[in-house]
N, C-alpha and C positions, 0 to 999 in steps of 0.2 A: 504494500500500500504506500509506503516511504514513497518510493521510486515514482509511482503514479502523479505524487500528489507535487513532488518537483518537476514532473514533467508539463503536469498541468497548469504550472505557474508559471513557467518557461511559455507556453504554448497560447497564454491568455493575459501575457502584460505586468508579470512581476520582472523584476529586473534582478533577483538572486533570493534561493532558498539558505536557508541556515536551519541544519536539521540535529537537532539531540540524540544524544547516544553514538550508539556504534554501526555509522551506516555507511562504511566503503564501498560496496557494493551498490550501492544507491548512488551515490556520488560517483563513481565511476559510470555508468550508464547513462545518468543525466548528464554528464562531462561529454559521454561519447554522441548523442545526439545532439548536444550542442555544436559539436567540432562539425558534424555532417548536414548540419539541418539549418546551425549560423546562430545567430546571440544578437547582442552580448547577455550573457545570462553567468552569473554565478554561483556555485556550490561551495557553503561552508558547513563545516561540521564545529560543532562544540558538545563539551561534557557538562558547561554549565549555561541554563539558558535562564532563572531567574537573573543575572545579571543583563542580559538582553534584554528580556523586560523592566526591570527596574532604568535601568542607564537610556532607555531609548527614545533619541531625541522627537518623536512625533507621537501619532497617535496609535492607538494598541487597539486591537481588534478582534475580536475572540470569535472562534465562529463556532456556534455552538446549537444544538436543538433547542436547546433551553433559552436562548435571547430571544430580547426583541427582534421583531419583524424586520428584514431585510428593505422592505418597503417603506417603514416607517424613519430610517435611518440612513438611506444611501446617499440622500442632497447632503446632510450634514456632515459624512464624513466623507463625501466626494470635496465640499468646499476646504475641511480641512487638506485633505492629499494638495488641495493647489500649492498650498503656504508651509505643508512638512511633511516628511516619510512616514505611510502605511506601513507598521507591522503587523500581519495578518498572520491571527495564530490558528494554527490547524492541529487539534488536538488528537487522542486516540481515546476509547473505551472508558479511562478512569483521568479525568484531568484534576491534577489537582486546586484544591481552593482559590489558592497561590492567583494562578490564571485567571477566574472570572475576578478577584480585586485590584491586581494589577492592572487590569483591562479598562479602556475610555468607552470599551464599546461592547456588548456582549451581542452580539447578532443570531439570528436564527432566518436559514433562506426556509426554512419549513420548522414548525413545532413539532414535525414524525422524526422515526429513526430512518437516517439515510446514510448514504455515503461521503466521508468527510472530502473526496475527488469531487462528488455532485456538489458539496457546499462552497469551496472554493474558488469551482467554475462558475457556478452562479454569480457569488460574492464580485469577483473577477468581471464577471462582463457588466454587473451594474455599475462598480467604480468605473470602470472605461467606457462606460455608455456604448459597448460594441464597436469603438475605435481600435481595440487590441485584434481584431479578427482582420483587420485589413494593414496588419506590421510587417514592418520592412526587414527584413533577415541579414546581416550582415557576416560575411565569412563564413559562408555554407560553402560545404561542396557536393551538396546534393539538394534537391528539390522536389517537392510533393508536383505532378499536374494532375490538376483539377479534372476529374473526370465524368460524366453521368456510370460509367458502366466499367469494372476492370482497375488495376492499379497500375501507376508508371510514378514511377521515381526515375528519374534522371541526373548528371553530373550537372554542375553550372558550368562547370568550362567547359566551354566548346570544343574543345580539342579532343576532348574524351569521347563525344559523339555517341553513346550506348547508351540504353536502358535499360533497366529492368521491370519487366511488363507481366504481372499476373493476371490470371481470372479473375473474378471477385470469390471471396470463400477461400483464397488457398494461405493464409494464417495469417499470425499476428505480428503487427510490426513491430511491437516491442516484446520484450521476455521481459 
């Protein structure tokens, strides 16, 4: 889920994850789709993240089933993102107290249980009002086309001239 949920930040307008605990593996994968797919996007790891919280110069954002309404809250902390840095926290299973206090903002994009990737994404396209879907990639070497039917990923340099062209159905692009 780690992996996912940096991908999905990367993929809808964060500009770097910083992930608790022991996740090289995560960090490397998000590393390697950056290198291929283009950035700027970062990966940091730490063992302590109440200091990020505490120390962090904007607003804190908690995303959580238990908040308020996504609806109720997105103009005010869009207007904040103008004037300081969104930290958007993406918990797991048991978060501790710590988090919704330290938080400006405790969010809920649904009061159900769902996917902390589904929360994110949501969260993600109401901050960027769906501006993050039309981002410009820099230093990719590779590239999604857009297709109704089938996949093709392609090099960006011209020189390379191949693709890689499946059917639809024949697996997943990330492990």
């Amino acid at each position: 889920m780690t992996t996912h949920v940096g991908l999905t930040a990367r993929a809808l307008g964060a500009d770097r994850v910083v992930i608790a605990g022991d996740a090289s593996k995560s960090r490397a994968t998000i590393e390697d789709i950056t290198t291929r797919f283009g950035g700027p996007f970062e990966v940091e790891l730490t063992d302590e993240w109440r200091p990020l919280l505490r120390d962090w110069p904007g607003v804190v954002v908690h995303l959580t089933m238990y908040g308020e309404p996504v609806q109720d809250l997105e103009k005010e902390i869009r207007a904040a993102h103008e004037s300081e840095p969104v930290l958007v926290v993406v918990g797991s299973q048991k978060v501790p107290f710590d988090v919704y206090e330290a938080s400006d903002f405790n969010v809920g994009v649904t009061n159900q249980p769902h996917s902390e990737v589904a929360g994110l994404a949501v969260f993600l396209d109401r901050l960027f009002e769906g501006r993050e879907l039309d981002r410009e990639w820099v230093g990719a070497s590779h590239r999604v086309v857009p297709k109704a039917t089938g996949k093709e990923v392609v090099p960006t340099d011209a020189s390379e001239g191949e693709s890689e062209e499946d059917g639809p159905g024949d697996g997943e692009a990330f492990d």
